[in-house]
KOLFITOR-252521 format. One line per 10 residues: number of its first residue (from 1); their letters; for each residue x, y, z of C-alpha. Coordinates in steps of 0.2 Angstrom, whole numbers, plus 5000, padded with zeros to 4 digits. Last residue first. Layout:
<rs>
NUM	a	X/Y/Z; ... .
</rs>
This chain:
<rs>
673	xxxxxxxxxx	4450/4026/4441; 4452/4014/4456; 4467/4018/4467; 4478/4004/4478; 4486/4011/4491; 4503/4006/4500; 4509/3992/4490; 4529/3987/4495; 4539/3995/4480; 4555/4000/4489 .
663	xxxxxxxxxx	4553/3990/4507; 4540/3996/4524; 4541/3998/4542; 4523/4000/4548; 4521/4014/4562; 4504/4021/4553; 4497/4008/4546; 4497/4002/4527; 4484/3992/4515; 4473/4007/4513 .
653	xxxxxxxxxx	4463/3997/4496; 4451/4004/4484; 4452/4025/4487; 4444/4031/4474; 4450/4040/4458; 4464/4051/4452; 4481/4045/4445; 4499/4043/4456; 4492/4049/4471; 4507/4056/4480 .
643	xxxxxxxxxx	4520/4051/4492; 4526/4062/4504; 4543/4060/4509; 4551/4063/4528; 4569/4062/4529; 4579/4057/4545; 4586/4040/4536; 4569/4035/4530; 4551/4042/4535; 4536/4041/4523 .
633	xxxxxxxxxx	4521/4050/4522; 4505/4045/4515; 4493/4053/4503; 4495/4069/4497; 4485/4073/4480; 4496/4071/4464; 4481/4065/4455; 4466/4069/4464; 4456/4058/4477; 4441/4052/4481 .
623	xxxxxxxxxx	4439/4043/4497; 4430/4026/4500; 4445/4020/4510; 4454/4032/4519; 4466/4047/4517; 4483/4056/4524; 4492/4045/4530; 4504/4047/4543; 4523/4041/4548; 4523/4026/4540 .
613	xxxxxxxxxx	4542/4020/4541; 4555/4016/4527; 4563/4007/4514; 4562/4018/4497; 4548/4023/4485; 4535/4017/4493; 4520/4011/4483; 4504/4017/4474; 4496/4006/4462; 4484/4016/4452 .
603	xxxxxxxxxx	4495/4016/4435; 4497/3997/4433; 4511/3996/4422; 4522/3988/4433; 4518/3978/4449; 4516/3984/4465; 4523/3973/4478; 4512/3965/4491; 4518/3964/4507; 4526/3947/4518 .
593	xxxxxxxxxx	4521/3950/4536; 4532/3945/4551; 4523/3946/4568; 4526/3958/4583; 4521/3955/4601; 4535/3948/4607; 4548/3958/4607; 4535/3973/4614; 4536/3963/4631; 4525/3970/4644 .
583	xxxxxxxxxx	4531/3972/4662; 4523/3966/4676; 4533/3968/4690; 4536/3957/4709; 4547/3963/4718; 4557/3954/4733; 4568/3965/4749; 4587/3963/4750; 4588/3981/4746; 4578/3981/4732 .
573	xxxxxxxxxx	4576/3963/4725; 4568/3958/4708; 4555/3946/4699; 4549/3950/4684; 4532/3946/4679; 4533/3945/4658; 4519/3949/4649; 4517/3946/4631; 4498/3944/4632; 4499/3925/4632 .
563	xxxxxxxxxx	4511/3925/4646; 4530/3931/4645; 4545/3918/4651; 4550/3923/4667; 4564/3934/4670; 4571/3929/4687; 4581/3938/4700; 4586/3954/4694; 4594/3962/4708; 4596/3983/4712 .
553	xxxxxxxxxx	4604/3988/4728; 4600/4006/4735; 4605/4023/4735; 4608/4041/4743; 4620/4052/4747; 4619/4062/4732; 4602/4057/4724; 4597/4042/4715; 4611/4033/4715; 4608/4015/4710 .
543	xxxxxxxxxx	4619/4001/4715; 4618/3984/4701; 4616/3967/4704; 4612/3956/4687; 4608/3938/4690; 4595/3938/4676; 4601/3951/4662; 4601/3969/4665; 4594/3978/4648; 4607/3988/4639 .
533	xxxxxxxxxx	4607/4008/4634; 4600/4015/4650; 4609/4000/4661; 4627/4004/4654; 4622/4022/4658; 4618/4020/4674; 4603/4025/4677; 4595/4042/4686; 4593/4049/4670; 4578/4038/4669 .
523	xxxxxxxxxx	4567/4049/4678; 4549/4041/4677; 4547/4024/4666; 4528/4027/4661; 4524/4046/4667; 4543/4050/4660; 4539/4042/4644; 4522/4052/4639; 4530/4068/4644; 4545/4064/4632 .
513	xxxxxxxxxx	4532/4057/4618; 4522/4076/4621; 4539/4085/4620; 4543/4076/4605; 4526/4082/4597; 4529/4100/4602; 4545/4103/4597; 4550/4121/4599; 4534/4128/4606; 4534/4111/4620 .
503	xxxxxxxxxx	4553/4114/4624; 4547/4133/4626; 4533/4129/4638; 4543/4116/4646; 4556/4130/4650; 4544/4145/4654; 4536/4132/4670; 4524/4121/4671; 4519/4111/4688; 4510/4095/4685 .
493	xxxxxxxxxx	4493/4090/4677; 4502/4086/4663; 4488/4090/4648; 4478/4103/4658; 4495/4111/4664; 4502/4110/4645; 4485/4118/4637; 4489/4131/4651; 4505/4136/4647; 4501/4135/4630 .
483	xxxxxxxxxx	4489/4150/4630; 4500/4158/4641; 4516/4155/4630; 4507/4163/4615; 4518/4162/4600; 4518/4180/4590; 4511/4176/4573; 4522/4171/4559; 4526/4184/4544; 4544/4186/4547 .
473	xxxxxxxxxx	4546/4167/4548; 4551/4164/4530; 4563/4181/4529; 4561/4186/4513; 4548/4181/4500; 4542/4163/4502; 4536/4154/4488; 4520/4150/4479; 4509/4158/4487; 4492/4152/4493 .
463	xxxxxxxxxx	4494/4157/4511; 4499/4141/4514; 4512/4137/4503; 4509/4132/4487; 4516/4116/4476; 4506/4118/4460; 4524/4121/4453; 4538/4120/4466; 4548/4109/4459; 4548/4112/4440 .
453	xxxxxxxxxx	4550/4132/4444; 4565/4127/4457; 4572/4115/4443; 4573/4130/4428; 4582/4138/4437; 4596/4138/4453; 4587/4146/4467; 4599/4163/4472; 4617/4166/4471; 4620/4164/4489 .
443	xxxxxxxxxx	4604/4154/4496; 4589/4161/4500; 4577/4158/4519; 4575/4143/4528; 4557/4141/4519; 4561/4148/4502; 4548/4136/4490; 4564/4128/4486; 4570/4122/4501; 4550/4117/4506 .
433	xxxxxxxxxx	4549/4106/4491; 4566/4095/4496; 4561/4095/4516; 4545/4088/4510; 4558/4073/4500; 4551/4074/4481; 4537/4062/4473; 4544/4065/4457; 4532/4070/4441; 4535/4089/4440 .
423	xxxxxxxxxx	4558/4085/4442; 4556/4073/4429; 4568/4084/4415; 4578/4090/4431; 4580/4074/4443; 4586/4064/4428; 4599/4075/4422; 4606/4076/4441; 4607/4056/4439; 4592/4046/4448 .
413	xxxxxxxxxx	4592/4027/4454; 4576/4032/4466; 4583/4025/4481; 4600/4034/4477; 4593/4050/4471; 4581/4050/4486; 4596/4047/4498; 4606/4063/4489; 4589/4074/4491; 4588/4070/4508 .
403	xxxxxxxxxx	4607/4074/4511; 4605/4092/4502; 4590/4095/4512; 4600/4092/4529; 4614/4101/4524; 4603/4116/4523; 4597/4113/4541; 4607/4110/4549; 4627/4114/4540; 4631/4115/4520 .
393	xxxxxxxxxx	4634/4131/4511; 4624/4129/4495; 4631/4124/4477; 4610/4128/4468; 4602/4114/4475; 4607/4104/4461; 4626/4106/4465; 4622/4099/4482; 4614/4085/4476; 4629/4079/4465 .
383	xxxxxxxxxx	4639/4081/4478; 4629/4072/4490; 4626/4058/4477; 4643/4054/4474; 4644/4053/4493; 4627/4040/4494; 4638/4032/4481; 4652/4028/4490; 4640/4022/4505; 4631/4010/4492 .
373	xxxxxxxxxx	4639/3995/4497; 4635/4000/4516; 4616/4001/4512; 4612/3987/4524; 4598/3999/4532; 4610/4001/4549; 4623/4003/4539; 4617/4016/4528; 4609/4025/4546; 4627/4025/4553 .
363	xxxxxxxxxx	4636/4032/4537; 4626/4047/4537; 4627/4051/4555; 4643/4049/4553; 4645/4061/4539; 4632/4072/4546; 4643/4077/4559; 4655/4080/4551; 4648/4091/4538; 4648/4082/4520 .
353	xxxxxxxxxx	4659/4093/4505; 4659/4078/4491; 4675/4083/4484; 4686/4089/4498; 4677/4077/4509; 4686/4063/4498; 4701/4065/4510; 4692/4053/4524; 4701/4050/4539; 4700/4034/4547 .
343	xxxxxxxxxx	4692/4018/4556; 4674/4023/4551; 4660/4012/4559; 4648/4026/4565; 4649/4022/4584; 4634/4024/4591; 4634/4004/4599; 4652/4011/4605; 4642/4023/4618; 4651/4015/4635 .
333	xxxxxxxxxx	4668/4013/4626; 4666/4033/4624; 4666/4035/4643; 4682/4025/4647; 4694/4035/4634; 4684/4051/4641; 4689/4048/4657; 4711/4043/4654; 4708/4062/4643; 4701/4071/4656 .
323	xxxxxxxxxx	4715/4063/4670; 4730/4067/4657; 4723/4086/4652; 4734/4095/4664; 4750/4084/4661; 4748/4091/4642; 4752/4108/4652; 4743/4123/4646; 4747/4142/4644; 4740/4140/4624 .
313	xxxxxxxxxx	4758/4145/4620; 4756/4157/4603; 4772/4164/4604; 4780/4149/4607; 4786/4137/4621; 4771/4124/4617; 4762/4126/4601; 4763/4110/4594; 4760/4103/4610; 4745/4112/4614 .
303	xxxxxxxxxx	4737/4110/4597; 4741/4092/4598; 4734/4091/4615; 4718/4098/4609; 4716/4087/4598; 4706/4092/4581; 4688/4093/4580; 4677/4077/4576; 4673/4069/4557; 4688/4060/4561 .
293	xxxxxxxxxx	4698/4066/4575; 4694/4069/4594; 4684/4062/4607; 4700/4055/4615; 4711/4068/4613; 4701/4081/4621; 4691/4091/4606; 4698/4108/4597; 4690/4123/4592; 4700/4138/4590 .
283	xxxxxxxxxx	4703/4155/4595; 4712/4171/4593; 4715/4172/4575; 4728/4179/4566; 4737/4174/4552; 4749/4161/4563; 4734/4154/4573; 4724/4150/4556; 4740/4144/4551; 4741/4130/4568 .
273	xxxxxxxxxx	4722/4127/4564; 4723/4119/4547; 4738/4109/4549; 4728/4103/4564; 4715/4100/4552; 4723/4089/4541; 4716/4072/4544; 4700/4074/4531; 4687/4072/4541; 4695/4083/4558 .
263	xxxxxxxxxx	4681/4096/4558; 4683/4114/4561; 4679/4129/4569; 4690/4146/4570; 4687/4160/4580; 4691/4178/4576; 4691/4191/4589; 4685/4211/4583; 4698/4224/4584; 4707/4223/4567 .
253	xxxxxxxxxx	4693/4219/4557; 4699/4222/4539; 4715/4215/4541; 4711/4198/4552; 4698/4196/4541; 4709/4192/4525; 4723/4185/4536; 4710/4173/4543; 4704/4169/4525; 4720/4168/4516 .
243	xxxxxxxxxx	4730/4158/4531; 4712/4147/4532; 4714/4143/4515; 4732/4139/4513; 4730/4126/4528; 4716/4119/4520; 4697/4124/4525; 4686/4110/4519; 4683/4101/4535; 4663/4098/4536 .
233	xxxxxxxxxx	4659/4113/4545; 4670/4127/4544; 4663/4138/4555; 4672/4153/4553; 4668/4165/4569; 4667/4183/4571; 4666/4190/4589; 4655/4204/4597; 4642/4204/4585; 4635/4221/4579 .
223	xxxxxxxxxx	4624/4219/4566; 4637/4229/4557; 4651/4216/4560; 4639/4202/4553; 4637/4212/4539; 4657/4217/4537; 4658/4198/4539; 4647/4194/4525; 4658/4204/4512; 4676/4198/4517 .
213	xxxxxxxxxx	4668/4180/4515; 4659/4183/4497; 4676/4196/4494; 4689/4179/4500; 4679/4168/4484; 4664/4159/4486; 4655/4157/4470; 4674/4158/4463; 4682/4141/4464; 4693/4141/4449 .
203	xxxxxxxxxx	4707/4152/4461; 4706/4137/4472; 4713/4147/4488; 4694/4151/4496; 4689/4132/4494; 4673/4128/4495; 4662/4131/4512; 4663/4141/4526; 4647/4144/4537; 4651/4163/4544 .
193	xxxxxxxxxx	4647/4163/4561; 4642/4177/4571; 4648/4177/4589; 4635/4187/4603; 4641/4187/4619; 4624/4187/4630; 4613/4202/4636; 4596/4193/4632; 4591/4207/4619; 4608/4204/4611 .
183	xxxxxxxxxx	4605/4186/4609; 4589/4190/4599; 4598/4203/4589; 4608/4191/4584; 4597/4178/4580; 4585/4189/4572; 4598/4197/4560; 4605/4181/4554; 4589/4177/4547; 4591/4189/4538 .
173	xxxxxxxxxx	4608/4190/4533; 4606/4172/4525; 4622/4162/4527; 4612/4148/4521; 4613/4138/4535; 4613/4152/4546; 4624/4155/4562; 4622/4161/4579; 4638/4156/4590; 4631/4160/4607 .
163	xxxxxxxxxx	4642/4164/4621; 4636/4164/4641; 4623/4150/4644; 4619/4147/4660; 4600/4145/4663; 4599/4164/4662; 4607/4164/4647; 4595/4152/4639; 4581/4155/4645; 4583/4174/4636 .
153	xxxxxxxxxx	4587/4166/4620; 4571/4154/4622; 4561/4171/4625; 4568/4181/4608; 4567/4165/4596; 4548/4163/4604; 4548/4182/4602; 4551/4181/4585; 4541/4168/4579; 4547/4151/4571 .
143	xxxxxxxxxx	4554/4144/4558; 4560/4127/4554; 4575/4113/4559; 4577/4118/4577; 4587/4125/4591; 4584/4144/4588; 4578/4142/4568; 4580/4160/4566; 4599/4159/4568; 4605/4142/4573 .
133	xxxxxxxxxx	4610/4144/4587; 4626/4135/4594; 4630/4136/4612; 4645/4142/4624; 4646/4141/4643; 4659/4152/4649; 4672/4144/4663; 4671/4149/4679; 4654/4144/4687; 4657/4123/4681 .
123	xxxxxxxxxx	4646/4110/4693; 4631/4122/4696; 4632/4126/4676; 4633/4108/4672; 4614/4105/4681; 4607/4122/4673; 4613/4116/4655; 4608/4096/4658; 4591/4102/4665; 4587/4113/4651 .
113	xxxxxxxxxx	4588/4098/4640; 4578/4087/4650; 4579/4070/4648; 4574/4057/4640; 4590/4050/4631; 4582/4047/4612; 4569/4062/4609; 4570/4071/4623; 4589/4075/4624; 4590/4073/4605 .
103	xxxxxxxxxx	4579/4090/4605; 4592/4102/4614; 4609/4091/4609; 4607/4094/4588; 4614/4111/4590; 4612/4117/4607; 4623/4114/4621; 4639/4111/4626; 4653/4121/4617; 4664/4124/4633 .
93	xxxxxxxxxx	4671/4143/4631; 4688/4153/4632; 4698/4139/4643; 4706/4147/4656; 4698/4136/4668; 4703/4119/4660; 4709/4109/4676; 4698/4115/4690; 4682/4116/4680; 4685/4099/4669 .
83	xxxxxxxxxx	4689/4090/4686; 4672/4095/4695; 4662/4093/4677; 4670/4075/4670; 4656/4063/4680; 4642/4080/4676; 4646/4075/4656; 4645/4057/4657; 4627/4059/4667; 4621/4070/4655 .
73	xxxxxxxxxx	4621/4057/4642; 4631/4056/4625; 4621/4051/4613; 4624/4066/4601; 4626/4051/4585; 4642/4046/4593; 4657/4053/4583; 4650/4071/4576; 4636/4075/4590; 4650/4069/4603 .
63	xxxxxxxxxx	4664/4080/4596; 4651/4095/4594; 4646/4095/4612; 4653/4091/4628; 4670/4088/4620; 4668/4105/4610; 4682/4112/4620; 4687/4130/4617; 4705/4135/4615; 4713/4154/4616 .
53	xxxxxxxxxx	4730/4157/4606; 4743/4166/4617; 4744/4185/4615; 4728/4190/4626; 4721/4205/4619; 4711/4203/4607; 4701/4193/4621; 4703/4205/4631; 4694/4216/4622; 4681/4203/4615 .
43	xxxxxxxxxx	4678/4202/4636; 4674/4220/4638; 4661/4220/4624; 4653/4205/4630; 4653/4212/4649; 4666/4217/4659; 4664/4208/4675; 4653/4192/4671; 4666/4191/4655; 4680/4192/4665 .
33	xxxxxxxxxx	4676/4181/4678; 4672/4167/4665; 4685/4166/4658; 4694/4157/4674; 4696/4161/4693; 4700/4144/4699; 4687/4133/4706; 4682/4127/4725; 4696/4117/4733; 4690/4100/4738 .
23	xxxxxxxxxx	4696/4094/4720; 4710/4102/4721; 4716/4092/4739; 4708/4076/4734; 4720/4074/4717; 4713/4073/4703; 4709/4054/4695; 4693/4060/4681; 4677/4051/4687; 4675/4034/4690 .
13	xxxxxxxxxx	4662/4026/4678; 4646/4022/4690; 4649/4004/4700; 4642/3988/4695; 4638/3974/4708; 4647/3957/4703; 4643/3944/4690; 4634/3929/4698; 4651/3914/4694; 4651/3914/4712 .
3	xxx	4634/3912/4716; 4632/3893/4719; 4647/3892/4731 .
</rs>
């Protein structure tokens, strides 16, 4: 009688209801087959084609990086594979990996990213795998060498990827050319994106008009991509627009594919989709029902059912996607703490031109810092921003610079005016400098002057120079895997092989925290995902799988209260059996410190500019330093800032640590002349 109100054992989410029958049946012919038998060139054919319109389902990637912050576990995904191969096969891709996904997967779910690709491929052979690359940044947010670009590419179609939609931020040929040719080296299906951005059927809008559009494609084309696709990436393409712009394409490239991407921020890109369909193109991207919307991709079961008995059937039943639909609805309550907030559309895209994805992400960190009454003008901001950097297409990392320098307008109270007259003296975002010294390449048009000549004076690069000529990256030195091979088997003591050596080349520090994790907790990926995000409470029975056909009984018995050192020696039973765990306590261990503010007029009083985390610093009591020297950097809201020495002189007081969260105008370092 005295456990009855103990909560009962917790099962893993149920996956998609299919019948028994199909689901014992291995998986229909799909895609898949026809690109593994004709090859890239073979399958653009059929692709062309085909007469009804092709879908790919971004629910594995794009919807979840737009709605949940890219939290969405492996675990969710592998649930929804069986069902997803057998009910979805003539899909033209799953979008499932890259993008933000590769580094997110170390740095916030612990696993592997390489292991979620090979891992999904096992569960789904017949439909292709489809990733985003971002040009020469591969995966990341800078540049690297080519053959790192060249070797990750090869990984990554022999761990399963089949298309890659290679894009640049700055729709930079350039670095274009290395992703492609990258891709083409590793024998995938190479799509070149073209990143949309203002409003092709705005006859006042003229930086990019159809001829910028037309223009780039016929590059991409000569490059020699197999597919062209319009990445649209915070909603701006209109109904009008996408008929001009795919009709435009659609003329001059009669025998390449099209694909259209989109975002759902506004509430009209269904609209959107349905004319890019009627002009012409042969795909689009769209998101099951229940990951769909917002700053996510339209519904796929609107698109079906819009289409349905016409030309442009997609071949699908709405009855088919009913059991992914009735999963997805259950997994996304499981990830509500990444919930951005927004209950609705949001027509003001139009005017301030935020990605999707961004968007939420965006909105998410201003909440979480109890800047929701600024959100409007965070927005006013981007625009603004975005007009300073020079009007730039929007989308990783460009749109990441553009959103930095919104946030550090805020913080700072700065209007566009402002930022140019003061722009010598201001203690810009890295990612702010770096844009303008060319180091993700030039944006259309060019640097907008006289602000890049403010910004980047007596700012050089390493070599001395003050900005980047060309390509950024075409100048780095070949990576040595070998080298790094064995500085990571010294390190881990454990078996290496190519993937951990280009996780670690990508993003070596968040591969090092990833190590680090995994020798203190091992493979959490094993956990439920109600467990991985929320702690059990006292009482809590839960069955762990750790492996197919095996698993045991988890209880927490007692939690005691921690001791002197913030240890708490829990109490649990395995299978019946009592444990006994040390566990220590961070919660406990903090304290609350009031800081000194800097007060005005006294000129060797450096402080922070914004609310934020000490991520390094640079110097140490007792050093001499020169005005507008380095000396700490900052981290707020994805954005690293480097705060300078505000006069020269000695170092007095060093009254911050690395790891300490700091307010606007909390006292870092105190300067004596």
């Amino acid at each position: 009688a005295e456990n009855e109100n103990l909560p009962t054992p917790q099962k893993p989410l149920p996956p998609p209801q299919i019948s028994s029958e199909l689901l014992q049946m291995p998986p229909g012919a799909g895609w898949r087959d026809v690109l593994l038998k004709d090859g890239p060139a073979g399958y653009a054919k059929a692709v062309r084609e085909h007469k009804g319109l092709l879908l790919t389902d971004t629910t594995w990637r794009d919807a979840h990086q737009s709605l949940l912050a890219t939290r969405m576990r492996t675990q969710e995904l592998l649930t929804a594979a069986p069902a997803t191969a057998r009910l979805m096969p003539n899909l033209f891709s799953l979008e499932m990996w890259g993008g933000a996904t590769f580094d997110v997967a170390m740095r916030f779910l612990h696993e592997c990213p390489w292991d979620r690709l090979e891992l999904l491929r096992e569960k789904v052979p017949n439909i292709p795998f489809q990733m985003l690359l971002r040009g020469a940044n591969a995966v990341g947010y800078t540049n690297y060498p080519d053959n790192l670009v060249y070797k990750f590419c090869e990984q990554a179609k022999t761990s399963g990827i089949d298309i890659f939609r290679v894009f640049d931020s700055l729709n930079y040929i350039e670095n274009m050319k290395l992703g492609v040719d990258a891709v083409g080296a590793a024998g995938g299906f190479i799509e070149g994106a073209i990143c949309y951005t203002g409003d092709v059927a705005d006859p006042s809008k003229t930086k990019y008009d159809l001829e910028y559009y037309v223009n780039f494609a016929r590059e991409l084309v000569d490059l020699g991509v197999h597919s062209l696709a319009i990445k649209d990436m915070a909603g701006l393409l209109t109904p009008r627009a996408a008929t001009m712009l795919v009709g435009a394409l659609r003329k001059e490239f009669p025998t390449i594919p099209i694909h259209v991407h989109t975002h759902d921020t506004a509430g009209g890109s269904i609209a959107s989709m349905l004319a890019a369909a009627e002009a012409g193109a042969d795909v689009v991207d769209g998101a099951i029902d229940a990951m769909s919307g917002l700053t996510s991709q339209p519904s796929l079961g609107a698109l079906i059912g819009a289409l349905k008995g016409g030309e442009l059937d997609t071949g699908y039943d709405l009855n088919q996607l009913e059991p992914l639909n009735n999963y997805w609805e259950r997994a996304r309550r499981l990830y509500l703490p990444f919930e951005s907030g927004q209950l609705s559309g949001s027509s003001d895209v139009y005017m301030h031109e935020i990605p999707g994805g961004q968007y939420t992400n965006l909105l998410f960190q201003a909440t979480q810092l109890g800047l929701e009454d600024k959100w409007s003008e965070i927005k006013r901001k981007y625009a603004q921003a975005n007009l300073l950097m020079g009007d730039i297409p929007k989308v990783t990392p460009s749109s990441k610079v553009v959103g930095d320098m919104a946030q550090f307008m805020v913080s700072q109270q700065l209007e566009p005016e402002d930022v140019i007259a003061q722009a010598e003296s201001l203690s810009f975002p890295d990612s702010v400098v770096q844009y303008f010294q060319g180091a993700i390449g030039q944006p259309p048009g060019g640097f907008p002057e006289p602000l890049r000549s403010k910004i980047i004076k007596g700012r050089t690069l390493a070599d001395g120079k003050p900005f980047y000529e060309g390509r950024p990256g075409v100048d780095l030195a070949p990576f040595d895997f070998e080298k790094a091979r064995a500085k990571l088997g010294e390190l881990y003591k454990g078996e290496i092989d190519d993937k951990d050596v280009l996780s670690y080349a990508l993003y070596p520090q968040v591969y090092a925290e990833w190590q680090d994790f995994r020798a203190a907790y091992g493979d959490v990926a094993y956990l439920q995902t109600h467990l991985f995000l929320n702690p059990m409470r006292e009482g809590d029975e839960v069955e762990l799988e750790i492996a197919e056909g095996r698993s045991f009984l988890l209880k927490l018995v007692s939690m005691p209260e921690p001791d002197a050192e913030g240890i708490r020696n829990m109490i649990f039973e395995v299978n019946g059996e009592r444990w006994f765990l040390p566990v220590s306590d961070a919660s406990v261990q903090g304290t609350s410190t009031v800081r000194e503010k800097v007060k005005s007029g006294d000129v060797g009083a450096v402080g922070a500019p914004m609310p934020g985390v000490v991520v390094d610093i640079k110097v140490k009591d007792g050093d001499k330093v020169e005005e507008g020297e380095p000396l700490v950097v900052l981290s707020a809201m994805k954005m690293e800032t480097m705060i300078q020495a505000s006069t020269s002189g000695t170092i007095s007081r060093l009254i911050c640590n690395v790891g300490d969260k700091v307010d606007a105008d909390d006292l870092l370092i105190k300067i004596d002349p």
